[in-house]
N, C-alpha and C positions, 0 to 999 in steps of 0.2 A: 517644512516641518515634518517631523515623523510621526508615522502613527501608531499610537501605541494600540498593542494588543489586549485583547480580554481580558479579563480573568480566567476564562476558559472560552477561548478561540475556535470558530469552525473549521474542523480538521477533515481537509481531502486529501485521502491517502491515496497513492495510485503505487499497485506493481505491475509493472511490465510484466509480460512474458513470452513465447515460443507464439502464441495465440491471436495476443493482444493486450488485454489488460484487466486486473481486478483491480475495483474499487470498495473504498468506505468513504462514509460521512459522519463525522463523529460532532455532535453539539453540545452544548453541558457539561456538565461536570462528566460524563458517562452515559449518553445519549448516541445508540449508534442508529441514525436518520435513515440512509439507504446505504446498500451495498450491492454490487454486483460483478457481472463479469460482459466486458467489452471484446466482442470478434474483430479480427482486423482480415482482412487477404486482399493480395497485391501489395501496393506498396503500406505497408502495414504501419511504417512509423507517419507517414502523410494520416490515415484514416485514424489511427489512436492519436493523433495531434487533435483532428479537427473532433474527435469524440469525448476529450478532455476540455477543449475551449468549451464544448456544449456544456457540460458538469459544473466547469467553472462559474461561465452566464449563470446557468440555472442555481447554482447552491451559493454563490458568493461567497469563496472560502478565506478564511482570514489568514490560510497561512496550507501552504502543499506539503506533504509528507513524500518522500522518495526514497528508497535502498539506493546508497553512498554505492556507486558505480566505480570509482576511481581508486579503494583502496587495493592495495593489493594482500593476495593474489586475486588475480580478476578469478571471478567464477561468471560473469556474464556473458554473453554473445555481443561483440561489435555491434551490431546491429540498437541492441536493448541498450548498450550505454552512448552510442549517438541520441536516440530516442530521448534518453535521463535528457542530456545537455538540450536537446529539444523543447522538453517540459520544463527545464529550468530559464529559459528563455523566453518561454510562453505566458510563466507565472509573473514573469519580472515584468511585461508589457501589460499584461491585467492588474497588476500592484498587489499580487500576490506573495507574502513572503513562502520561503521553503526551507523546509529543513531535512537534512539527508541523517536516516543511520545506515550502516553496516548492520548487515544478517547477524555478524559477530555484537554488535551493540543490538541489537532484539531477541536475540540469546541469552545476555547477560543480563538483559530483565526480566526475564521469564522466569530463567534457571538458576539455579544460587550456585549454581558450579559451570555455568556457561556453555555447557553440553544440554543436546537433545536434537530431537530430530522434527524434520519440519510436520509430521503426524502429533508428535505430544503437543506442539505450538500449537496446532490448529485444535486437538483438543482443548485445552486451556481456553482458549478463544469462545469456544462452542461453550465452554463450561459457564463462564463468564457471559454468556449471551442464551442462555438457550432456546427461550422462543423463536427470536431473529435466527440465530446459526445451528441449533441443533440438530435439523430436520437435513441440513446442508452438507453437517458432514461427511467427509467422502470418506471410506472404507479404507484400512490398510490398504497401503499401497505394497503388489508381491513384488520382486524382483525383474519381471518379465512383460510389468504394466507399465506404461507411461502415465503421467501424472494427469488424474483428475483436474478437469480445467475451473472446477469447483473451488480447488486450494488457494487459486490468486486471491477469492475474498478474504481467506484469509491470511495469505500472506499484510492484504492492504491494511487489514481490522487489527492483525499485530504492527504495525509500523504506525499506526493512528496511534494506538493502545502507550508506545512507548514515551509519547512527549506525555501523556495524563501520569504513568507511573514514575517516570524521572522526578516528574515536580516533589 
């Protein structure tokens, strides 16, 4: 028998990154529960496996949020879309469902013209959250800086964010 989901499902977002991983937890209609950001080193996709399985135990999520690894053009690292097929393996043994967007489908909810950059996104985010993420957000990023390891929350918090606003 299958199981049906919520009305409004707990949502564990997870995005990979260079790093490790940012996370949300979305519950409610628009309840964002914890967020954070997950270190990995060494073999990084083994230590973010076993720090997602922890997540999962602890929050029982009704259903995993992932960035769609496979469309193209890849814009990921090998590495990061092993990882995806990883956690989509992991979700499926905990009876997790999953559902993947594209950076391009979290754009096109954002933005009413599908452009923007991954700073306006995390604005929006912070706008829409401010107590929880306002305090968080990281600073223009200049040309010369490498990305605030701060931003995967909200990369995760926009990828939660898009199955509540699709409905």
């Amino acid at each position: 028998m299958k199981k049906l989901l919520p009305k409004y499902p707990r949502i564990l977002a997870i995005a990979p990154s260079t790093r490790g991983f940012g996370f949300a937890l979305l519950e409610g209609l628009d309840m964002l529960v914890d967020w954070g950001v997950r270190s990995a080193e060494g073999d990084k996709n083994s230590q973010s496996l076993v720090k997602v399985k922890e997540l999962i135990a602890h929050y029982q999520p009704d259903v995993m949020i992932l960035q769609d690894t496979s469309t193209k053009p890849f814009r990921r690292f090998e590495r990061i879309r092993t990882l995806n097929k990883r956690l989509i393996t992991l979700a499926a043994r905990r009876k997790v469902r999953v559902a993947l967007f594209s950076y391009e489908q979290v754009r096109r909810v954002f933005f009413a013209d599908g452009q923007g950059t991954k700073q306006a996104l995390a604005e929006i985010v912070a706008n829409k959250f401010p107590e929880e993420l306002g305090s968080r957000l990281p600073p223009k990023r200049l040309p010369w800086m490498s990305e605030d390891s701060r931003m995967d929350i909200f990369d995760a918090v926009a990828l939660a964010l898009v199955v509540r606003m699709k409905k």
